[in-house]
C-alpha positions in Angstrom: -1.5 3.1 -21.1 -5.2 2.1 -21.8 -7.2 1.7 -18.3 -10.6 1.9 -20.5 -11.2 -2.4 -19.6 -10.3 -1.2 -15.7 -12.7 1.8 -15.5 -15.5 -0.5 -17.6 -15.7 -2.5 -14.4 -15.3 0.4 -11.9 -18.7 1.6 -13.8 -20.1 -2.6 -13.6 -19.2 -2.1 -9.8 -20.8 1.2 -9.1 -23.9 0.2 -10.8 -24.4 -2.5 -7.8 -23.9 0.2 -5.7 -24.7 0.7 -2.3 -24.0 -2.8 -1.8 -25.7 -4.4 1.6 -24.2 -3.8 5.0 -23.4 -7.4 5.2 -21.7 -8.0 1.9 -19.7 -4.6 2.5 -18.5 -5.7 5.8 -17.5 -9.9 4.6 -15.6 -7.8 1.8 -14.2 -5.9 3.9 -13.0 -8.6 6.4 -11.5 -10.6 4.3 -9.4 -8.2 2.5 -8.2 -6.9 5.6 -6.6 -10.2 6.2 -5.2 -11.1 3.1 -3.6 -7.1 2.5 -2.0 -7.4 5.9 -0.5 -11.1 5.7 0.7 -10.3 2.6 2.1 -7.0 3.1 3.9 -8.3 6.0 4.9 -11.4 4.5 6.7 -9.2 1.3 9.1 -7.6 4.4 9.9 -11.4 6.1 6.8 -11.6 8.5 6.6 -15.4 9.2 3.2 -15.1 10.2 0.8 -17.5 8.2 -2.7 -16.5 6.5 -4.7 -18.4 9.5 -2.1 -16.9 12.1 -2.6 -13.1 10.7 -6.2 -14.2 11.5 -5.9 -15.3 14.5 -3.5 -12.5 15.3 -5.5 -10.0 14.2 -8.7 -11.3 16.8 -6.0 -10.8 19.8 -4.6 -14.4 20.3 -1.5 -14.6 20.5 0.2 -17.2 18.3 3.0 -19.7 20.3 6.8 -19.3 18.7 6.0 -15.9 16.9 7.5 -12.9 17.6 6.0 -10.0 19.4 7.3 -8.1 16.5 5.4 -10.5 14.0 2.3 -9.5 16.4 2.6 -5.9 16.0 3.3 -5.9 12.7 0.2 -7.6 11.8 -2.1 -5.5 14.2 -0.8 -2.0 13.2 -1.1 -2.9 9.7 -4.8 -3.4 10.3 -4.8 0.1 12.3 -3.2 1.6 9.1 -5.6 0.1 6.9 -8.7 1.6 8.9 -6.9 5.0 9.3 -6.6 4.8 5.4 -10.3 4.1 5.5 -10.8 7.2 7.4 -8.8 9.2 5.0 -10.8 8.0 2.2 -14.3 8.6 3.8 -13.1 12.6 4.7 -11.7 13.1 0.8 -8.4 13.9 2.5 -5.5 14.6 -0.1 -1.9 12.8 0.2 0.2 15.2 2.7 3.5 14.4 4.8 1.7 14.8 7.8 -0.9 12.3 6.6 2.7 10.0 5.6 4.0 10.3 8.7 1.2 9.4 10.7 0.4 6.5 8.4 4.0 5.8 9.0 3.9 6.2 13.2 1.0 3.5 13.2 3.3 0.7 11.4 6.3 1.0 13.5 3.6 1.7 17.0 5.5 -0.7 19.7 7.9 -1.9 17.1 10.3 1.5 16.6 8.7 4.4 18.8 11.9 6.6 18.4 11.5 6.6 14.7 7.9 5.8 13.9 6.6 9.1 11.9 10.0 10.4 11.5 12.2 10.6 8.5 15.6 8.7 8.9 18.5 10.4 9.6 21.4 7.8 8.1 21.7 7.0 4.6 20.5 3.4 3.7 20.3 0.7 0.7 18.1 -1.3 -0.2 18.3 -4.7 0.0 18.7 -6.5 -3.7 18.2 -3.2 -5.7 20.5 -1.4 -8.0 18.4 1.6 -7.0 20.4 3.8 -4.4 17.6 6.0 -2.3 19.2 10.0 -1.8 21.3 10.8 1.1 19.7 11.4 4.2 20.1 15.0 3.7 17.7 14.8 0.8 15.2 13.4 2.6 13.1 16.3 3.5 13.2 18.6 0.3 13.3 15.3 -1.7 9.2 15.1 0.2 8.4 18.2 -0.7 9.3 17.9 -4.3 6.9 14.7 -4.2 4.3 16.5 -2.4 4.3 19.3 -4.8 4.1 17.1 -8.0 1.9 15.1 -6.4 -0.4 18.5 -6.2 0.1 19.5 -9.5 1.6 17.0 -11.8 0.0 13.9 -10.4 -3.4 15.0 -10.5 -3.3 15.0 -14.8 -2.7 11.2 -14.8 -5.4 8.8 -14.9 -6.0 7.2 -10.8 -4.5 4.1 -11.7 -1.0 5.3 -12.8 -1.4 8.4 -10.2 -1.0 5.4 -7.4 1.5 3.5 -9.3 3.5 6.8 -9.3 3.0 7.2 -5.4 4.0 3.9 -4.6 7.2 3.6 -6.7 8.4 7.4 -5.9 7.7 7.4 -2.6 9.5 3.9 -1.8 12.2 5.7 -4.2 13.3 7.8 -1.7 12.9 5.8 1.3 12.3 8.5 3.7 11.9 6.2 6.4 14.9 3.9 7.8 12.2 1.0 8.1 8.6 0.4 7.3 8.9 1.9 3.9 7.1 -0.9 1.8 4.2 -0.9 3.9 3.8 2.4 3.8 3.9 2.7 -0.2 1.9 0.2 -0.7 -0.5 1.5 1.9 -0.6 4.8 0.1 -1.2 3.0 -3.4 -4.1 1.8 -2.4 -5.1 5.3 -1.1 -5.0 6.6 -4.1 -6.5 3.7 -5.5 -9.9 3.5 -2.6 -10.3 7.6 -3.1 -10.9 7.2 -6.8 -13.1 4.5 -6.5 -11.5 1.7 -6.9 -11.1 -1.5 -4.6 -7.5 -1.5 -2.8 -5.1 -3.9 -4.6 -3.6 -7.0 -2.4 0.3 -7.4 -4.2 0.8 -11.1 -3.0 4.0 -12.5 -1.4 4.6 -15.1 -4.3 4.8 -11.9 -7.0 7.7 -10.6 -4.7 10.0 -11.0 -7.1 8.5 -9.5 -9.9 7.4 -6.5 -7.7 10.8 -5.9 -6.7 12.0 -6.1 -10.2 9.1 -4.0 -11.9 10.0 -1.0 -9.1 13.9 -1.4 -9.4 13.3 -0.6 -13.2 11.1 2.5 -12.6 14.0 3.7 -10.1 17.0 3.3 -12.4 15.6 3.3 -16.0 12.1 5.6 -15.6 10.4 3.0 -16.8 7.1 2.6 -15.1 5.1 0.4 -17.6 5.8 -3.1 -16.3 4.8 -1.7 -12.7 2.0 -0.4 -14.3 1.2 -3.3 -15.6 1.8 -5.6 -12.7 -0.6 -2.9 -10.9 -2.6 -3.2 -12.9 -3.7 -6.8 -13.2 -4.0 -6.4 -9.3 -6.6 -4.0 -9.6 -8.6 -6.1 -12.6 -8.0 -9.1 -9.9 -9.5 -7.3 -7.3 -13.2 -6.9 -8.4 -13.5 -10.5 -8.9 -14.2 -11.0 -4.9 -17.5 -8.4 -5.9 -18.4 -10.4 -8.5 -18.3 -13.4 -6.6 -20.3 -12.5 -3.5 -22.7 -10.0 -6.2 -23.5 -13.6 -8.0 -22.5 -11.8 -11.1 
């Protein structure tokens, strides 16, 4: 696939570059709150774009869940642990999964936050069957190791596509999966320069579709694709604060 238009405006963006502490930081808010509402909203979250707000600044929000509540402030913890992991240049590691993992499921699922499931599981709509639970852990270290080698010939674009759709392939965790992937896309994504992609809740559908055919047919285009629009998508808040 041609990401020539994509890299075009990576180069438009860096030539702005630094931006201003205060532009930074209203980017940085926002997205924050739209990537976690959605994120949350994609797994059955009920909690609205004001309430993730409103969650997020520590009020608590009547007739929600204290699940709802924790899912929307650890996904904000994830989020600046990812941000941490971009700033130190850290590479993609199952120890960097796993704790990624262990802040999603914090006060939610203590006993399996960080740790790969031990039953076998489906997922939910998909022909796609994820490997037994005894696959789990060499099925990681295959996707580690092509992640080292393989991965790193790909352009940054399709290099997180791959994460995301392989990783959520094998569902190595019995919940919290989704975030996670999606959460790691947009590693891939922040490390290489790019702003973080927000997939929204009302292109659920064709998400689950585009990944369900890169599981069962190996064909990663229209997730590619779908990706990729995201990513074209997400300059245009630059743009607008840049005046440009």
């Amino acid at each position: 696939m041609n990401f020539q238009k994509l890299d075009n405006l990576k180069a438009k963006l860096n030539s702005h570059r630094p931006l201003t502490p205060n532009i930074v930081e209203n980017l940085r808010e926002d997205l924050i709150v739209r990537w976690t509402y959605n994120s949350n909203a994609i797994e059955g979250n009920t909690l609205t774009l004001n309430e993730t707000k409103v969650a997020l600044e520590g009020i608590t929000i009547g007739g929600k869940s204290l699940r709802e509540h924790f899912e929307a402030i650890n996904h904000k913890e994830a989020i600046l642990f990812v941000e941490s992991l971009v700033a130190k240049n850290e590479v993609l590691s199952e120890h960097t999964i796993k704790s990624l993992h262990a802040l999603i499921l914090k006060n939610i699922d203590d006993s399996s936050a960080g740790c790969y499931r031990s039953i076998n599981v489906l997922i939910s709509g998909a022909t796609h069957r994820p490997p037994s639970h005894f696959e789990v852990a060499s099925k990681m270290e295959d996707f580690i190791t092509w992640y080292k080698i393989k991965a790193q010939t790909l352009h940054p674009i399709e290099r997180a596509c791959r994460v995301h759709v392989d990783f959520v392939g094998i569902h190595p965790f019995t919940d919290g999966n989704g975030r996670t992937s999606r959460l790691l896309m947009n590693f891939e994504l922040m490390k290489n320069g790019f702003p973080p992609v927000v997939l929204k809740v009302e292109n659920r559908l064709a998400y689950y579709e585009a990944l369900d055919k890169a599981h069962t047919l190996k064909d990663y285009k229209p997730f590619i694709s779908l990706v990729s629009s995201l990513v074209e998508e997400s300059f245009e808040p630059y743009w607008f604060v840049l005046g440009v």
